[in-house]
N, CA, C and O atoms as a GROMACS GRO file, in nm:
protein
  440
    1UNK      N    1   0.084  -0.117   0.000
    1UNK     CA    2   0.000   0.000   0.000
    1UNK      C    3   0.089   0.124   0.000
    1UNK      O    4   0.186   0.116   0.076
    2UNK      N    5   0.077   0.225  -0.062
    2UNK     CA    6   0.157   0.304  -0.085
    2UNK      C    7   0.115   0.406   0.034
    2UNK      O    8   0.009   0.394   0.094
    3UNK      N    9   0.195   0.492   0.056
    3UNK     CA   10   0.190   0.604   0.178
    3UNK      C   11   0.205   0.717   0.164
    3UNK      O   12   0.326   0.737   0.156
    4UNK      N   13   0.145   0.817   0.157
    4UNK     CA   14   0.134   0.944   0.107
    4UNK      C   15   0.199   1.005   0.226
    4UNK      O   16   0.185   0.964   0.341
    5UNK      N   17   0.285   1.127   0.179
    5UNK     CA   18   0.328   1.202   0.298
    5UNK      C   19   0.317   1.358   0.232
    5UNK      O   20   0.289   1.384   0.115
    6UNK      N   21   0.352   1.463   0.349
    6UNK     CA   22   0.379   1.585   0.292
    6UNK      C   23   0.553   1.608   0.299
    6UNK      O   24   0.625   1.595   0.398
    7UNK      N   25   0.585   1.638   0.189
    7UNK     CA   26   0.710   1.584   0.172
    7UNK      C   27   0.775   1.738   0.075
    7UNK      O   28   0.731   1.807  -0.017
    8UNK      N   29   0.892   1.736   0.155
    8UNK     CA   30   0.981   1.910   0.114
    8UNK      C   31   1.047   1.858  -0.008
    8UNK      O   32   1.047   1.747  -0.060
    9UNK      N   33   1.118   1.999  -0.048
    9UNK     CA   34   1.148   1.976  -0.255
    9UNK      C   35   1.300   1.947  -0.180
    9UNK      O   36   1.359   1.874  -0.260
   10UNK      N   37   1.384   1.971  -0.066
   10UNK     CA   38   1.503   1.873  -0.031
   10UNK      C   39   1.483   1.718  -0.035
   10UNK      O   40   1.560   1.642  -0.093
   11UNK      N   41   1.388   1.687   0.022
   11UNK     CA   42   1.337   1.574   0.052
   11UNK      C   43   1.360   1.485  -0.089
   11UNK      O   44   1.445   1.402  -0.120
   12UNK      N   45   1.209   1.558  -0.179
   12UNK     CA   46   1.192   1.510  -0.279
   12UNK      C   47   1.351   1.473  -0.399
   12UNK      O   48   1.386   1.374  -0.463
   13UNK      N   49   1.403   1.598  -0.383
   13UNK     CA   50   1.541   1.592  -0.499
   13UNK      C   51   1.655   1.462  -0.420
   13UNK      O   52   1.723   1.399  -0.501
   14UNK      N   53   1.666   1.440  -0.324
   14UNK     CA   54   1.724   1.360  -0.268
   14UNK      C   55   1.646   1.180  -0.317
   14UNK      O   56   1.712   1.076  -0.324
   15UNK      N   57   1.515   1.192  -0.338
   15UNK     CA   58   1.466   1.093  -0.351
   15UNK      C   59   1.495   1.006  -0.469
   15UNK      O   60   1.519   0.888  -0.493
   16UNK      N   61   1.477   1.169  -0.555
   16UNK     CA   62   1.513   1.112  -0.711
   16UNK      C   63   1.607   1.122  -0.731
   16UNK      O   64   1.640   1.078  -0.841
   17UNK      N   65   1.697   1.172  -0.659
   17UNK     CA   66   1.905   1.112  -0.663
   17UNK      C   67   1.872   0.972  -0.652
   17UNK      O   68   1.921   0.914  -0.748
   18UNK      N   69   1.809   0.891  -0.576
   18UNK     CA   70   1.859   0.777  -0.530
   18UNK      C   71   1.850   0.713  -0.649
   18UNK      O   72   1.956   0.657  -0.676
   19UNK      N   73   1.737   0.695  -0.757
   19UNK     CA   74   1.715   0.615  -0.843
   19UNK      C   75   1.763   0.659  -0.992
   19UNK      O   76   1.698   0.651  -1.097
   20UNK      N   77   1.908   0.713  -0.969
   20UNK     CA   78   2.018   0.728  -1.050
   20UNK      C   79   2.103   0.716  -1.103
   20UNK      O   80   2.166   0.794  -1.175
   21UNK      N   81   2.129   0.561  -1.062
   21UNK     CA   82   2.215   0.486  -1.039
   21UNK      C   83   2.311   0.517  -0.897
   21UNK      O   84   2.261   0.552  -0.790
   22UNK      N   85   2.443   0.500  -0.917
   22UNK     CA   86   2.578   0.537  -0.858
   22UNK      C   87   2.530   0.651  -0.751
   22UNK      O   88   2.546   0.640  -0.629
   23UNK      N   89   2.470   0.761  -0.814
   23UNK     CA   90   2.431   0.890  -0.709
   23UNK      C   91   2.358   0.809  -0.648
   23UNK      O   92   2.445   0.891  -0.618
   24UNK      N   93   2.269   0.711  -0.578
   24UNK     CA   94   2.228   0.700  -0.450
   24UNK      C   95   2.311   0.693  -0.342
   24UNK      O   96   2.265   0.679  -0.228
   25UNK      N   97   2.448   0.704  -0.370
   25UNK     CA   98   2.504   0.766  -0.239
   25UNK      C   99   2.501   0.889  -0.210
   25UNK      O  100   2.592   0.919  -0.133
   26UNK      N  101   2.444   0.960  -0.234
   26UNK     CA  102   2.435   1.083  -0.222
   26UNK      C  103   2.293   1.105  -0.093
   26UNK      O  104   2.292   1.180   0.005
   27UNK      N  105   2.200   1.023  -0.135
   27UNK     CA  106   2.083   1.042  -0.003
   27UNK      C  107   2.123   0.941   0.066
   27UNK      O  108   2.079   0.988   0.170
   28UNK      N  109   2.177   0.824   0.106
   28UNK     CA  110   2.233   0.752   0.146
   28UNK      C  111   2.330   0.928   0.289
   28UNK      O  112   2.308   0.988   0.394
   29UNK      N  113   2.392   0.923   0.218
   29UNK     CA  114   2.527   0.999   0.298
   29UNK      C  115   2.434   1.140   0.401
   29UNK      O  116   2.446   1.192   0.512
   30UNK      N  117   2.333   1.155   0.267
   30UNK     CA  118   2.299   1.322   0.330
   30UNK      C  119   2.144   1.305   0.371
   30UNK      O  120   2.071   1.395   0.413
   31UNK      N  121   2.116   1.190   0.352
   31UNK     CA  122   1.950   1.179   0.391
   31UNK      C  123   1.908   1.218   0.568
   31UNK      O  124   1.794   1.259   0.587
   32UNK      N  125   1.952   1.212   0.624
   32UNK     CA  126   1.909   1.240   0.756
   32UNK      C  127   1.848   1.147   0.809
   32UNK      O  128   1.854   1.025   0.818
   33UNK      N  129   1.754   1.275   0.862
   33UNK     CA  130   1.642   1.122   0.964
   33UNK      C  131   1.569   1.127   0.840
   33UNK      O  132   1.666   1.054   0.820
   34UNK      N  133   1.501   1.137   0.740
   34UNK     CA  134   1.436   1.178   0.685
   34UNK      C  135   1.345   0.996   0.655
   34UNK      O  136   1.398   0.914   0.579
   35UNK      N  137   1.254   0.973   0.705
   35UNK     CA  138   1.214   0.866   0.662
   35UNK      C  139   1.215   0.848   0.508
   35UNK      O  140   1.280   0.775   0.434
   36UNK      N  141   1.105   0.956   0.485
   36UNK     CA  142   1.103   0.936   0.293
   36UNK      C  143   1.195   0.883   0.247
   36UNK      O  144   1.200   0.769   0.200
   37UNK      N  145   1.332   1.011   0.259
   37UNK     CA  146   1.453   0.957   0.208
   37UNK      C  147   1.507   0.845   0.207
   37UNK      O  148   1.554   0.798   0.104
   38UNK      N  149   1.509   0.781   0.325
   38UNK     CA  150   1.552   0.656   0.330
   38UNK      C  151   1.525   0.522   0.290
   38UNK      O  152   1.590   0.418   0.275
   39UNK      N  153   1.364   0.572   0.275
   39UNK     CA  154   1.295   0.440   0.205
   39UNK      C  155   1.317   0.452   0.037
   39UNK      O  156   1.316   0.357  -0.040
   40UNK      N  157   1.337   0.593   0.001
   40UNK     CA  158   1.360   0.598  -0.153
   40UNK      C  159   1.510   0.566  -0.165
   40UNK      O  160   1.552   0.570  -0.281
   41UNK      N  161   1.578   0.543  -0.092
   41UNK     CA  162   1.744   0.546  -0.135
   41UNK      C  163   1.723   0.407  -0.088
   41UNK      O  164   1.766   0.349  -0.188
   42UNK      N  165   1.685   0.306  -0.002
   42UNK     CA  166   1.634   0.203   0.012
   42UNK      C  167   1.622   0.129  -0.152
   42UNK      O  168   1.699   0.054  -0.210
   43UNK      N  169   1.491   0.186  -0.192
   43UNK     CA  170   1.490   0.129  -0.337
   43UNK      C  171   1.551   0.137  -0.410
   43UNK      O  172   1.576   0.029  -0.463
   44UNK      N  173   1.623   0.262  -0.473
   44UNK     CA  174   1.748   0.292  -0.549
   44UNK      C  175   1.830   0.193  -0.521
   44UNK      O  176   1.859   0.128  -0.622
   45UNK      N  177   1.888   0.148  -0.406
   45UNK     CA  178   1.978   0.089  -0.395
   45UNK      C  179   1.993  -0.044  -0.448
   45UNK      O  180   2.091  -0.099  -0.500
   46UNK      N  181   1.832  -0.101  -0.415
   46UNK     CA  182   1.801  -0.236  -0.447
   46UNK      C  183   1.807  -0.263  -0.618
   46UNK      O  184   1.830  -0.364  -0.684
   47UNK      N  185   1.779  -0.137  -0.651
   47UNK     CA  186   1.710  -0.127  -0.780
   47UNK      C  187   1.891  -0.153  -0.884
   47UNK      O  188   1.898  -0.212  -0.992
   48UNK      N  189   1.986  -0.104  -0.826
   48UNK     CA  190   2.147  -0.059  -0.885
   48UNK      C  191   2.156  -0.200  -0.916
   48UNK      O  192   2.173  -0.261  -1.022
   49UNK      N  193   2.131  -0.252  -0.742
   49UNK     CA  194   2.186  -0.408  -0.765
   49UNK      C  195   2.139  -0.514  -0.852
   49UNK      O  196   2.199  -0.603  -0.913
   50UNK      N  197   2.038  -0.488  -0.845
   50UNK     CA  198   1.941  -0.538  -0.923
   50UNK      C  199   1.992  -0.523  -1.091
   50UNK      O  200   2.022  -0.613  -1.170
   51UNK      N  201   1.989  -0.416  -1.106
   51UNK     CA  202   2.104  -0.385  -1.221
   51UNK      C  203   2.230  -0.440  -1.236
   51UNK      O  204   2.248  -0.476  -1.353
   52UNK      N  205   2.320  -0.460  -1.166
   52UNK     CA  206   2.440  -0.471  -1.134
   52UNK      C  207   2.444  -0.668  -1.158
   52UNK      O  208   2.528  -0.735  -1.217
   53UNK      N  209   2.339  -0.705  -1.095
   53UNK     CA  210   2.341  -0.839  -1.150
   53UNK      C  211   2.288  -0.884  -1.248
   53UNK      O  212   2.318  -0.999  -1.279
   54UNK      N  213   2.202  -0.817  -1.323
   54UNK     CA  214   2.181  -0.850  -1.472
   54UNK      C  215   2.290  -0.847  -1.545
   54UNK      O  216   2.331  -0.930  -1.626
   55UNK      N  217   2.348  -0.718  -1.502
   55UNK     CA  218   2.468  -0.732  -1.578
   55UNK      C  219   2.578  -0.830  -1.586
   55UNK      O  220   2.641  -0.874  -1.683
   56UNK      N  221   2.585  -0.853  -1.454
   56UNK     CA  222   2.694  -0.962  -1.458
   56UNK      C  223   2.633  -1.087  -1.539
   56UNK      O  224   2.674  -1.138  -1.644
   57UNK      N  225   2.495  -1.127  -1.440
   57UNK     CA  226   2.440  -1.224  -1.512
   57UNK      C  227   2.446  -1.306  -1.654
   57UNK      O  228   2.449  -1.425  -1.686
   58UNK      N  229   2.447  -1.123  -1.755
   58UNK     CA  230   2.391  -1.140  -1.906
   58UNK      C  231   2.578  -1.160  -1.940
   58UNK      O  232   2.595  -1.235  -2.036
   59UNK      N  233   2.694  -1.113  -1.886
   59UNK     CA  234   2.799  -1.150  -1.937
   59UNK      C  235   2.877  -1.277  -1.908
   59UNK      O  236   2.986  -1.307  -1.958
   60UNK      N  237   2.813  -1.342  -1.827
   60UNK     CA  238   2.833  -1.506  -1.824
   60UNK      C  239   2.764  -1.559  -1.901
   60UNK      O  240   2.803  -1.646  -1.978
   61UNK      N  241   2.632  -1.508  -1.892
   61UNK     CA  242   2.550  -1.608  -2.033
   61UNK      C  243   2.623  -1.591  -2.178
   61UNK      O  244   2.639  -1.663  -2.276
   62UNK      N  245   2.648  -1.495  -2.151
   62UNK     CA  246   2.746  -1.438  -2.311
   62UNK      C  247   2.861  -1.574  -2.372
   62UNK      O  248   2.843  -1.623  -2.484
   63UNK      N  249   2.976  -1.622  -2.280
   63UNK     CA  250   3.028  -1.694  -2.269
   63UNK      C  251   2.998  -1.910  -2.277
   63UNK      O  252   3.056  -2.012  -2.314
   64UNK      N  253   2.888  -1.872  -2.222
   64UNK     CA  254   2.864  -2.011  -2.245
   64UNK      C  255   2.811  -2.079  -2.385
   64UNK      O  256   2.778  -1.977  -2.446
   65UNK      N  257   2.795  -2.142  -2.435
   65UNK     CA  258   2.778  -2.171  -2.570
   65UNK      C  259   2.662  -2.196  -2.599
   65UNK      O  260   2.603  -2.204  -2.491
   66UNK      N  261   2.584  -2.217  -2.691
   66UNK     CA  262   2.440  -2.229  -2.715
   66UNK      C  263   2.380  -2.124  -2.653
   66UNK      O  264   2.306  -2.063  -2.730
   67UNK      N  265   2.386  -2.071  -2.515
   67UNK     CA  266   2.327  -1.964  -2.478
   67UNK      C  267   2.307  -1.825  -2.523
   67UNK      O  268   2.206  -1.756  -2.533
   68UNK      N  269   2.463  -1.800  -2.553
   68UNK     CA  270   2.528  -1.691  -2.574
   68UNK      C  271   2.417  -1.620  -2.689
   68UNK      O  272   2.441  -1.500  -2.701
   69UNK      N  273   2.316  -1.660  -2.766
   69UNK     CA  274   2.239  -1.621  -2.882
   69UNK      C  275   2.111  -1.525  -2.809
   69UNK      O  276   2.042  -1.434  -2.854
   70UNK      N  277   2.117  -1.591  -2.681
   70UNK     CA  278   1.976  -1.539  -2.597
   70UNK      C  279   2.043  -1.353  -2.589
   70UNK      O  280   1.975  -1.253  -2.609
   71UNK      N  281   2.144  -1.357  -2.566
   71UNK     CA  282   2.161  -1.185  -2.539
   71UNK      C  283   2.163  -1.102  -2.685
   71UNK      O  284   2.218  -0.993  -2.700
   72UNK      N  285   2.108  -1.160  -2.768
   72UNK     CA  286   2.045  -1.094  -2.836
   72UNK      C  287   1.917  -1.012  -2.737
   72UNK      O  288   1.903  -0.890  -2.736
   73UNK      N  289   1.869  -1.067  -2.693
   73UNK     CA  290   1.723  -1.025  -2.633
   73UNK      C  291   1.773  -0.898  -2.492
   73UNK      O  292   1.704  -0.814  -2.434
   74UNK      N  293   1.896  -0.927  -2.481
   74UNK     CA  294   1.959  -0.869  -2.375
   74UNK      C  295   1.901  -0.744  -2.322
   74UNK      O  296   1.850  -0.750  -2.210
   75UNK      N  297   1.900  -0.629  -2.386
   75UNK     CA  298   1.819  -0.536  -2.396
   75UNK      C  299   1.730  -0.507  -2.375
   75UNK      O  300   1.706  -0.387  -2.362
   76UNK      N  301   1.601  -0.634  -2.353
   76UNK     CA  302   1.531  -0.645  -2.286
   76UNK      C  303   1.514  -0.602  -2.146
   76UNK      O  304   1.440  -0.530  -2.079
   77UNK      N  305   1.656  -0.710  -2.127
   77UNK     CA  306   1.643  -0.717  -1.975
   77UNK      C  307   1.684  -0.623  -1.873
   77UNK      O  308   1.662  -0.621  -1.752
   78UNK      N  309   1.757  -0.537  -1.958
   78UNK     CA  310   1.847  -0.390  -1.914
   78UNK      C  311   1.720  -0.335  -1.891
   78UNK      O  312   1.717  -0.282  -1.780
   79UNK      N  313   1.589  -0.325  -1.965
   79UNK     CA  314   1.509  -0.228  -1.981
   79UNK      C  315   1.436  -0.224  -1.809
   79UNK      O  316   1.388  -0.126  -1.752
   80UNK      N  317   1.444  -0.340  -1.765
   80UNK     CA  318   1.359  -0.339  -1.627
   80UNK      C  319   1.387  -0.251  -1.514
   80UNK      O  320   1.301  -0.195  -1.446
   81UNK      N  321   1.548  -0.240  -1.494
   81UNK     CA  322   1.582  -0.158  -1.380
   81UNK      C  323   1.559  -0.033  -1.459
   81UNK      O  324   1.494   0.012  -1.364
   82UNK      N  325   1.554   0.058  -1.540
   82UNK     CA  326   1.542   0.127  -1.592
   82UNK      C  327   1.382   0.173  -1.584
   82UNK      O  328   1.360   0.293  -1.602
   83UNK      N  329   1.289   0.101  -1.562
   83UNK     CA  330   1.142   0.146  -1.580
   83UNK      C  331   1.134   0.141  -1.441
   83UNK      O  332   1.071   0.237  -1.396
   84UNK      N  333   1.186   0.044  -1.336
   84UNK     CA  334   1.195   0.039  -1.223
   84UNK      C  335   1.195   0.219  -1.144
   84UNK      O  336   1.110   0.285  -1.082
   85UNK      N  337   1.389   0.254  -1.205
   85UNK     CA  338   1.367   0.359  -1.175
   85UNK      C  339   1.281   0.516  -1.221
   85UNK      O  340   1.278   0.630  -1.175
   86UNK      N  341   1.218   0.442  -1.340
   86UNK     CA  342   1.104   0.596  -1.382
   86UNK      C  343   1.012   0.557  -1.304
   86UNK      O  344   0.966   0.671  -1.293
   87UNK      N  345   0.898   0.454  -1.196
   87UNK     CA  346   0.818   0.421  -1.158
   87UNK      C  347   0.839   0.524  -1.006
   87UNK      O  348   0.768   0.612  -0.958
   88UNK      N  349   0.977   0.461  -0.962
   88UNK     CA  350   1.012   0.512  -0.858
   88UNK      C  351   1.041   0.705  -0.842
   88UNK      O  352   1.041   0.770  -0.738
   89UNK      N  353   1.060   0.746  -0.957
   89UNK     CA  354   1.124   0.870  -0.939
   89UNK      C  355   0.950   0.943  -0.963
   89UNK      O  356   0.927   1.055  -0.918
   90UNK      N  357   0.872   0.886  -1.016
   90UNK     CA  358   0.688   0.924  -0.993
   90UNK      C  359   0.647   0.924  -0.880
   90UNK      O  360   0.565   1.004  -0.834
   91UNK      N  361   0.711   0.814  -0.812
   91UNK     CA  362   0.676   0.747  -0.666
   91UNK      C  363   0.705   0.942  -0.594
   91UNK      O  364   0.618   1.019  -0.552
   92UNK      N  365   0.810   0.958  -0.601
   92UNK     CA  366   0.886   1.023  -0.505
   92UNK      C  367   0.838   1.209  -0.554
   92UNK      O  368   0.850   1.306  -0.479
   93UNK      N  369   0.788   1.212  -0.693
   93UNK     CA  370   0.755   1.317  -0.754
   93UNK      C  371   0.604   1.343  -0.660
   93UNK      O  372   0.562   1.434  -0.588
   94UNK      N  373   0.556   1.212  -0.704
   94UNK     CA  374   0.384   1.240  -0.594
   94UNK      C  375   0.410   1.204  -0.502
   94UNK      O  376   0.321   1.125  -0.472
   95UNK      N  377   0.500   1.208  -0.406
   95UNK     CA  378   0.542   1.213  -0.241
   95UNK      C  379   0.487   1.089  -0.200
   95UNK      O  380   0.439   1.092  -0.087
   96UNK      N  381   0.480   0.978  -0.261
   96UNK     CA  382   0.440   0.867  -0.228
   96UNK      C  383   0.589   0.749  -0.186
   96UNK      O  384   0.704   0.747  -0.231
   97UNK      N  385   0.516   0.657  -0.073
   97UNK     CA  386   0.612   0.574  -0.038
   97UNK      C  387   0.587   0.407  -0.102
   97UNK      O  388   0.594   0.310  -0.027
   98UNK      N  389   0.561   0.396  -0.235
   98UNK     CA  390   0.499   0.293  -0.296
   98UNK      C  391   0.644   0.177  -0.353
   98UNK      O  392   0.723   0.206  -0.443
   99UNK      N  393   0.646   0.050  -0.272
   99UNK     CA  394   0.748  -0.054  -0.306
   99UNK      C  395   0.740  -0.002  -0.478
   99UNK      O  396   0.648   0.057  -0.534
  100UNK      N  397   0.887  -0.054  -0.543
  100UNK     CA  398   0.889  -0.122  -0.658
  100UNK      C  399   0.824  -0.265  -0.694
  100UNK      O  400   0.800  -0.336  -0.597
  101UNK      N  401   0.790  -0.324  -0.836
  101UNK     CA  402   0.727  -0.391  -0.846
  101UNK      C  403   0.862  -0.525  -0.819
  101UNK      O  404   0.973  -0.493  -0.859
  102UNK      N  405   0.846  -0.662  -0.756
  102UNK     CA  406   0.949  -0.770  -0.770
  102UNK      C  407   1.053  -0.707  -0.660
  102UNK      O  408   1.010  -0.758  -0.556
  103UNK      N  409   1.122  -0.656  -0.637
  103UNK     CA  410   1.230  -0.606  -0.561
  103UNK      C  411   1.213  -0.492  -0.425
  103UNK      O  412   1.306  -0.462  -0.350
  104UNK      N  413   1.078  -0.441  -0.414
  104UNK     CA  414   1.068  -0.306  -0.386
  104UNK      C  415   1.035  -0.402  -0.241
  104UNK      O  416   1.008  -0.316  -0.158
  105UNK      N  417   1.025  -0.536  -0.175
  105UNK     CA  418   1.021  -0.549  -0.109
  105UNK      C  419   1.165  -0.624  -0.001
  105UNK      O  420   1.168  -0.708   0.090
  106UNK      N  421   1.229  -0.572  -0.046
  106UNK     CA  422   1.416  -0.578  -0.018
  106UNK      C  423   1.408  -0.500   0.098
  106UNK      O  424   1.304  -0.435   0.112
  107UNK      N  425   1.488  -0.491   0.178
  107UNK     CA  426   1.542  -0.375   0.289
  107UNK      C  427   1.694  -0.388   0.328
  107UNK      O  428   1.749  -0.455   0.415
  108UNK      N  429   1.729  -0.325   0.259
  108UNK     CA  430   1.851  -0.295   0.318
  108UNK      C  431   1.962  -0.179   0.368
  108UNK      O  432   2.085  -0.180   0.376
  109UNK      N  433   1.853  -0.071   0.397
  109UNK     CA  434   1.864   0.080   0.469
  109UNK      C  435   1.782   0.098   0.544
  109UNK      O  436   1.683   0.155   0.500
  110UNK      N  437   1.781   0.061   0.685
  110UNK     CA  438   1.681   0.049   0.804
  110UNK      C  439   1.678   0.242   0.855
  110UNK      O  440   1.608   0.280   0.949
   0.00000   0.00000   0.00000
């Protein structure tokens, strides 16, 4: 269920740093107490990795034989963290605290 808050334009620009890749250290470092913040740099974060292992993922499949034809489709799969983070940076535009879809239920910024 998503959570509506009243939420400041620091707040907010910090939110949509997070789902920027690499810059989510940036609300990470400077977020405060700021709940919002933390739950949006929360997702960012999940969202990198999430990235970060496709990638690796799709360059082992690359290597193995017979497989290696599937990353043709590759591009595909890049596309997810990528919509991930336009979903999320809406999330944080309408001051909402709404998981990502598949991942958004991760925690690993308490």
């Amino acid at each position: 269920m998503a959570k509506k808050s009243g939420v400041n334009d620091n707040d907010k620009l910090m939110g949509v740093l997070a789902y920027l890749g690499i810059l989510v250290i940036i609300p990470i470092a400077a977020g405060g107490k700021s709940k919002f913040v933390k739950y949006h740099a929360n997702q960012g974060l999940v969202n990198l990795l999430f990235a970060i292992v496709i990638a690796v993922a799709t360059t082992i499949l690359a290597f193995i034989p017979y497989l290696g034809f599937i990353l043709i489709f590759a591009w595909l799969i890049y596309l997810v963290p990528t919509i991930f983070a336009i979903l999320g940076i809406i999330n944080v535009v309408n001051g909402e605290e709404k998981p990502l879809p598949l991942i958004g239920g991760i925690t690993l910024i308490k």
